[in-house]
DSSP file (Angstrom, degrees, kcal/mol; ACC not computed):
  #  RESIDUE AA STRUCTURE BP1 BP2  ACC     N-H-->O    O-->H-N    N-H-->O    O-->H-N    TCO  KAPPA ALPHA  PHI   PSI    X-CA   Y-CA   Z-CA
    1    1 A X              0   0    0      0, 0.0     2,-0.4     0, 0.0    22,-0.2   0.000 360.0 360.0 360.0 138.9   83.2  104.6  112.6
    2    2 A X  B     -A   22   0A   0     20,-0.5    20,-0.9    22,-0.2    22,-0.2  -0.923 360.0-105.6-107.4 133.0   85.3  101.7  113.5
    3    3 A X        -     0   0    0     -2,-0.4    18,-0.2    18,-0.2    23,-0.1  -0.119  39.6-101.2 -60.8 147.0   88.8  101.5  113.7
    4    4 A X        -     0   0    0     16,-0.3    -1,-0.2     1,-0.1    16,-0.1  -0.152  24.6-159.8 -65.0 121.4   90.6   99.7  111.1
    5    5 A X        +     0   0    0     -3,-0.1    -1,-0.1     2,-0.0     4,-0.1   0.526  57.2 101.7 -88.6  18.8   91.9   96.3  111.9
    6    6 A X  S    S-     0   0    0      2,-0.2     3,-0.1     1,-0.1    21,-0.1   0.042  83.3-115.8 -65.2-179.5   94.5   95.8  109.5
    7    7 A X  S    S+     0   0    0      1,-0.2     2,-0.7     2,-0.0    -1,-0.1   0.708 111.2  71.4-111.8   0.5   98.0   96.2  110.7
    8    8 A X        +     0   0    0      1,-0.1    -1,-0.2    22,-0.0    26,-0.2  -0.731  55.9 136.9 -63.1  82.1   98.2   99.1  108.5
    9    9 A X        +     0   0    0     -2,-0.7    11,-1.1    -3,-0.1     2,-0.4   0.135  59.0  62.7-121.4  21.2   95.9  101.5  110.5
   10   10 A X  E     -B   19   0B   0      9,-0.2     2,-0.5     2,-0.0     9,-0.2  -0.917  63.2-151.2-150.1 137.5   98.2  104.7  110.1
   11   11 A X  E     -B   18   0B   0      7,-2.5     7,-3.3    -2,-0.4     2,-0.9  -0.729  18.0-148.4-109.6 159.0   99.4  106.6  107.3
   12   12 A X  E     +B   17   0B   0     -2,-0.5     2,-0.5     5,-0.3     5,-0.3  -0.849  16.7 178.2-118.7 102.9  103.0  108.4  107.9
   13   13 A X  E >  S-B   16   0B   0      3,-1.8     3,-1.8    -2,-0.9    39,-0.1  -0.931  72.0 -24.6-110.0 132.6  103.6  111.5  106.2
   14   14 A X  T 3  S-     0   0    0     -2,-0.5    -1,-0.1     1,-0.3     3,-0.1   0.499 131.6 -44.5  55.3   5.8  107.0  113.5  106.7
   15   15 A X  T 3  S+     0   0    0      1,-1.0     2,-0.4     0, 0.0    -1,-0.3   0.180 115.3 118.1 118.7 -12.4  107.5  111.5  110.3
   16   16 A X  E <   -B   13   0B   0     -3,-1.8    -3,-1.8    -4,-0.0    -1,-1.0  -0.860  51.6-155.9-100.9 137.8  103.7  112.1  111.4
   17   17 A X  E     -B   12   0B   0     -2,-0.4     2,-0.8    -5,-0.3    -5,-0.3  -0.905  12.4-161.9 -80.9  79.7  101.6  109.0  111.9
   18   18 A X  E     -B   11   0B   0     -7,-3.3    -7,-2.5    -2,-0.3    -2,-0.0  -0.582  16.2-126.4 -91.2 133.3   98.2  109.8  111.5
   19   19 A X  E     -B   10   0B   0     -2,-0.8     2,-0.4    -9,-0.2    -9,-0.2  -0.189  25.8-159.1 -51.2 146.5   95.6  107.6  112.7
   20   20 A X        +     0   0    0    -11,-1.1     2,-0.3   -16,-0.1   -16,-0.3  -0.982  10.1 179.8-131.4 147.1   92.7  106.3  110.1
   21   21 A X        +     0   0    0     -2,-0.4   -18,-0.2   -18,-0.2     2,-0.2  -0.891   4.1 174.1-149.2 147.5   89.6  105.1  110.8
   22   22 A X  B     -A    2   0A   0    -20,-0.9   -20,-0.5    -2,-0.3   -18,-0.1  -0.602  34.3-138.0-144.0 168.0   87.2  104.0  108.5
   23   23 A X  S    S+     0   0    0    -22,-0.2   -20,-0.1    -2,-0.2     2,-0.1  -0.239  78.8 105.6-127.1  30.5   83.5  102.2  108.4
   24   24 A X  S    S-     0   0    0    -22,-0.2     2,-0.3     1,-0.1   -22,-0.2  -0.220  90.4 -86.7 -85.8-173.5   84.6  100.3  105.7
   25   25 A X    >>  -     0   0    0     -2,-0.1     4,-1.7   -21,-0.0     3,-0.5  -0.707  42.6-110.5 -84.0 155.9   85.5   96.5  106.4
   26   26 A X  T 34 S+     0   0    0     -2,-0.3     4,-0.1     1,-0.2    -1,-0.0   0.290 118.2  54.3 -78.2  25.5   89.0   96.0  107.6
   27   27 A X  T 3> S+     0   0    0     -2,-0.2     4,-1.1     2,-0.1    -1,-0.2   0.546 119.2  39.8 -99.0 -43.5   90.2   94.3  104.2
   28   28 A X  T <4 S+     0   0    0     -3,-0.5    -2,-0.2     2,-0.2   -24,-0.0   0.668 112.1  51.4 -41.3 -45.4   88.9   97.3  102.7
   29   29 A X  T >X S+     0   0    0     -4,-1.7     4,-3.4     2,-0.1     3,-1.6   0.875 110.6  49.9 -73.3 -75.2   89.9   99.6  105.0
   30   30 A X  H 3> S+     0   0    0     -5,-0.3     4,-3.6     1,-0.2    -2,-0.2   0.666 107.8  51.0 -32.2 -42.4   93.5   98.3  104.8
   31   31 A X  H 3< S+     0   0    0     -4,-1.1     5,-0.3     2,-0.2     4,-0.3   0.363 110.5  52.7 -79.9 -11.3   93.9   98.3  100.9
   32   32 A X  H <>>S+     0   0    0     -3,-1.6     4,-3.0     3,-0.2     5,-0.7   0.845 108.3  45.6 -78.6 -72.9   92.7  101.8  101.1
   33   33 A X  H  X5S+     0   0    0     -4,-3.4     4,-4.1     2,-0.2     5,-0.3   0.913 114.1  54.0 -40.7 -62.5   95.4  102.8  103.8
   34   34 A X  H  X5S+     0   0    0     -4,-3.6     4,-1.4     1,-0.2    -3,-0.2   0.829 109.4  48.3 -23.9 -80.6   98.2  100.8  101.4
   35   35 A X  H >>5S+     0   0    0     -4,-0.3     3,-2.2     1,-0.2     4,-1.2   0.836 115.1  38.2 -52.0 -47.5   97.3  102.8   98.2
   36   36 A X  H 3X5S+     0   0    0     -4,-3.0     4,-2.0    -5,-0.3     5,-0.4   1.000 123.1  46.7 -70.7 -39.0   97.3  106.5   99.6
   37   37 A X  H 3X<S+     0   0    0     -4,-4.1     4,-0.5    -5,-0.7    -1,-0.2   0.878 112.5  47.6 -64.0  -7.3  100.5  105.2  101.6
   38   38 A X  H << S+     0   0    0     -3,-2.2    -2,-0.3    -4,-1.4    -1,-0.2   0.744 117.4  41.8 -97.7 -39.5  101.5  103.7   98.3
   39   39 A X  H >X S+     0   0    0     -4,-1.2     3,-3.0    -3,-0.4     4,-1.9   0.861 117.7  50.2 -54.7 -73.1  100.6  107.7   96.2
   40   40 A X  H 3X S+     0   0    0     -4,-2.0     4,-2.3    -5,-0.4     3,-0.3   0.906 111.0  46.0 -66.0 -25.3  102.3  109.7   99.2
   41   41 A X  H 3X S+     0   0    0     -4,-0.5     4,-0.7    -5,-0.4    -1,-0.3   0.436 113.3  48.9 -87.1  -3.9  105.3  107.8   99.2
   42   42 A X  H <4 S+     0   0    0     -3,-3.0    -1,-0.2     2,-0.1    -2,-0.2   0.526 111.9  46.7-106.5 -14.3  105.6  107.9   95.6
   43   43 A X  H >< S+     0   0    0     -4,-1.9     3,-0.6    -3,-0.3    -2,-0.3   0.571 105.1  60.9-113.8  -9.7  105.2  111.4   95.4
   44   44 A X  H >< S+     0   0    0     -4,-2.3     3,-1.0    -5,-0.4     4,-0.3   0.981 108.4  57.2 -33.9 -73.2  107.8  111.9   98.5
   45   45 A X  T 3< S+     0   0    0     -4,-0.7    -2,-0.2     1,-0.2    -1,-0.2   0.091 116.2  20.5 -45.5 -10.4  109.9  110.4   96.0
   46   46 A X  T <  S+     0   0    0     -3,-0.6    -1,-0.2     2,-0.1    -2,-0.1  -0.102 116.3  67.1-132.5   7.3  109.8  112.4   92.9
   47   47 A X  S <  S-     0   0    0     -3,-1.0    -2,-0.2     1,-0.1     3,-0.2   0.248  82.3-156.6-121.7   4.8  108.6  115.7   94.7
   48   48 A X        -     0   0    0     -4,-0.3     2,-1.3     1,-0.2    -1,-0.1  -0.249  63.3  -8.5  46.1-166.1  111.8  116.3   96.7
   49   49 A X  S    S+     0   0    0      0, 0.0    -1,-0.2     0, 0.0     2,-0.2  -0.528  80.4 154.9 -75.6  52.1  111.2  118.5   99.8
   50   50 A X        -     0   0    0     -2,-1.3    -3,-0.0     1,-0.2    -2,-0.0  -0.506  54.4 -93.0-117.1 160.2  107.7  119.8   99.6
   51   51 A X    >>  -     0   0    0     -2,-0.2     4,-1.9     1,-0.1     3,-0.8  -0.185  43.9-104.2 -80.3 151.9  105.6  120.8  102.7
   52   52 A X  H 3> S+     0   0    0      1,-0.3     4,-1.1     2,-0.2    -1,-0.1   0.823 122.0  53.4 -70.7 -25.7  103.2  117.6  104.2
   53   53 A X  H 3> S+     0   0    0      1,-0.2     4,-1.9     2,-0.2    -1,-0.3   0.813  97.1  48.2 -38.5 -48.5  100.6  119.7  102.4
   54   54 A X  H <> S+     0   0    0     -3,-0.8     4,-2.3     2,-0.2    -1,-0.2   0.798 117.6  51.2 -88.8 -44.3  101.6  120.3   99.3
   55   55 A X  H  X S+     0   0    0     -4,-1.9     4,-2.7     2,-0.2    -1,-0.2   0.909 102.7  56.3 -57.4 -32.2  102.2  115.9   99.4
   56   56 A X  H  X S+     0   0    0     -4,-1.1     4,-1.1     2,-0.2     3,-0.3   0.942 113.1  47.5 -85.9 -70.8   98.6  114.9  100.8
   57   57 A X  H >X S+     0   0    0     -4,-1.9     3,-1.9     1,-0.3     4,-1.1   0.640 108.9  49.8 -46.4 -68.5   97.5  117.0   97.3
   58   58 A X  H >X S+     0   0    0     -4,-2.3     4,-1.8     1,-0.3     3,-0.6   0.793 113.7  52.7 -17.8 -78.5   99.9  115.4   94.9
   59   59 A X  H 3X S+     0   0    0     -4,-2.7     4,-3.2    -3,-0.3    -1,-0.3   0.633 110.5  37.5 -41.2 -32.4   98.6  112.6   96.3
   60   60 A X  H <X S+     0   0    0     -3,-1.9     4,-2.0    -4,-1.1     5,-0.3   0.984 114.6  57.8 -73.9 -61.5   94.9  113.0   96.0
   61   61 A X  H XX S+     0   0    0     -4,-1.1     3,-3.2    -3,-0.6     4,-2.4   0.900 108.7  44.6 -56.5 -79.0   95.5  114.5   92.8
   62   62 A X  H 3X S+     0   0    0     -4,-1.8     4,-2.2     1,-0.3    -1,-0.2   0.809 113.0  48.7  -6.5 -75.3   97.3  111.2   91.8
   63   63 A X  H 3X S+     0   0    0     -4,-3.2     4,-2.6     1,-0.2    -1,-0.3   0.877 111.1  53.2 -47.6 -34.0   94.4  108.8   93.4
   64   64 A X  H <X S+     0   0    0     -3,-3.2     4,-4.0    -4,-2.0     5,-0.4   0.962 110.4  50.1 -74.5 -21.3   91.3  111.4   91.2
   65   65 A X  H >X>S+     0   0    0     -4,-2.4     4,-3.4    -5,-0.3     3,-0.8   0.979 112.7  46.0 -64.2 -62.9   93.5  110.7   87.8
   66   66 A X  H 3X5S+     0   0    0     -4,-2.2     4,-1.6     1,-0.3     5,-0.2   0.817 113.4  52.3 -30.0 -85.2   93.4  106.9   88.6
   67   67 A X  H 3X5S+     0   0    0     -4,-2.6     4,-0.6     1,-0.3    -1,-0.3   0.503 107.5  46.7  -7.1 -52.8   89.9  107.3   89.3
   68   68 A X  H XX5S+     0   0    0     -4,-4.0     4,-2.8    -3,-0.8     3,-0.6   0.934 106.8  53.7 -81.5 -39.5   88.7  108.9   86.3
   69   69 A X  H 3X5S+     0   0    0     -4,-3.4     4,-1.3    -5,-0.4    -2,-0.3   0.786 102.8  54.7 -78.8  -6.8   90.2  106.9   84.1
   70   70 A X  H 3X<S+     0   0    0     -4,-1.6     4,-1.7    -5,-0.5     5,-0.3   0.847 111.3  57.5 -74.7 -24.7   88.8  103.6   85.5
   71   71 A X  H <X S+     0   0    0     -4,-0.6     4,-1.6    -3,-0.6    -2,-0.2   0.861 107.1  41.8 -25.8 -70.0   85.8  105.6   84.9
   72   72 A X  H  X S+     0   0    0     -4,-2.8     4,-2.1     2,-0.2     5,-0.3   0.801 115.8  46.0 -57.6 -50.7   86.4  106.1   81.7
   73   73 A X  H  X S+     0   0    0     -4,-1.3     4,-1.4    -5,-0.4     5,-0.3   0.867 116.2  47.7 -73.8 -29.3   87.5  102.6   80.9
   74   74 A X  H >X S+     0   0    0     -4,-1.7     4,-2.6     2,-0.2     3,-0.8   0.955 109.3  53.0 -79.5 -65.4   84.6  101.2   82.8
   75   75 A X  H 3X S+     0   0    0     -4,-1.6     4,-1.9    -5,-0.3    -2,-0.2   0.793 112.3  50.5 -53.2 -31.1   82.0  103.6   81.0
   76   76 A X  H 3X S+     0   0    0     -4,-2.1     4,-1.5     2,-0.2     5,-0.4   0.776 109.2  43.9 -80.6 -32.3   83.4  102.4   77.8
   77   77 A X  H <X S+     0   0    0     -4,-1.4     4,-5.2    -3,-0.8     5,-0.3   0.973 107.6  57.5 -83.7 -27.6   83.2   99.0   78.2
   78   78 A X  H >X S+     0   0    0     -4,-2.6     4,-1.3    -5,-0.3     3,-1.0   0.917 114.4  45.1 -43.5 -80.3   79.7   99.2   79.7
   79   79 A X  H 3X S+     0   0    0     -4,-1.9     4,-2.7     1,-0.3     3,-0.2   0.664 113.2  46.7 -28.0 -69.7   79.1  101.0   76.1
   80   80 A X  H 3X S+     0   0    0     -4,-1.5     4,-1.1     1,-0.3    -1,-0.3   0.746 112.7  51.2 -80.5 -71.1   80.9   98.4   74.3
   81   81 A X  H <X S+     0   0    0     -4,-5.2     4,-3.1    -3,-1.0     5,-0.3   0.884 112.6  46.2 -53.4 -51.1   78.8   95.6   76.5
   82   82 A X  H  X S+     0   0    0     -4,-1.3     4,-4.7    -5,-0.3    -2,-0.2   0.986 112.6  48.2 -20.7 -88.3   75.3   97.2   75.6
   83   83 A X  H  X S+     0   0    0     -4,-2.7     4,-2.0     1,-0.3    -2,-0.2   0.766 114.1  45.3 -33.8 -52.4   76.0   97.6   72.0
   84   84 A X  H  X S+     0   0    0     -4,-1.1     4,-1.8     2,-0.2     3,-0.3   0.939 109.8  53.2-102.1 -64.8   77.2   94.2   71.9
   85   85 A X  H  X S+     0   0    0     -4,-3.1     4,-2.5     1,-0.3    -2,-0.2   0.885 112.4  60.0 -65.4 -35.5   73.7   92.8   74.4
   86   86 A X  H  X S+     0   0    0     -4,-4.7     4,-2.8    -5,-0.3     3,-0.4   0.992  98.6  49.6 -41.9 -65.4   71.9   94.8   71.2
   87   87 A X  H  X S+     0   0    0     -4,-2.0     4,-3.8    -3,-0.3    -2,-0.2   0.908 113.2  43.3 -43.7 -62.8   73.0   93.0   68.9
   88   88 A X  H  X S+     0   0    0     -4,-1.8     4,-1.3     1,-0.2    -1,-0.2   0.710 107.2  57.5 -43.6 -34.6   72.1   89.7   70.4
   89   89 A X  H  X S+     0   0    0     -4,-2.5     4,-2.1    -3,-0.4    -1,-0.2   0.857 104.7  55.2 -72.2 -32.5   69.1   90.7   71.3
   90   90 A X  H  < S+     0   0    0     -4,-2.8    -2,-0.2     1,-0.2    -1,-0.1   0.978 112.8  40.9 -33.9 -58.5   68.5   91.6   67.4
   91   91 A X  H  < S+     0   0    0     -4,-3.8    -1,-0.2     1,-0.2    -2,-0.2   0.942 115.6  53.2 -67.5 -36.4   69.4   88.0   66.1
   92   92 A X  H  <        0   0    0     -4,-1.3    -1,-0.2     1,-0.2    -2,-0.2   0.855 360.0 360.0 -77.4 -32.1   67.6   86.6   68.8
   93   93 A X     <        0   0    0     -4,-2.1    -1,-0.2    -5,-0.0    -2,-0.2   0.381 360.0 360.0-104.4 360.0   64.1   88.4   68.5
């Protein structure tokens, strides 16, 4: 793994810095560190005083919801696109 060369290369929770490194690219890498720093800091914010634990979950929790439903929304328009590449192919053949 190489370290990340953004100049976001550390995520801060409660006053700890933790280091990241990733084998992504460092544009990749970077936009990664933003969003979870962008999720823990949003759930700092509505979660009041909760142990650094109990934050990194929220967060994760946060990131898999996101995650499925682009899932979802991607798996439907794939359907959606199909159906639709059916059709065409009907009239055409």
């Amino acid at each position: 793994m190489k370290e990340i060369t953004a100049q976001s290369n550390k995520i801060c929770l409660r006053g700890e810095s933790i280091p990241v490194r990733s084998s992504s690219d460092s544009q990749v890498a970077g936009e990664v560190v933003s969003l979870v720093q962008q999720r823990i800091d949003a759930v700092v914010g509505r979660s009041g005083d909760r142990a650094p634990h109990h934050v990194a979950l929220l967060a994760l929790l946060d990131l898999a919801e996101a995650y499925v439903l682009a899932k979802r929304d991607f798996e439907s328009f794939r359907a959606s696109a199909l159906e639709k590449l059916k059709v065409i192919e009907e009239r055409i053949g």
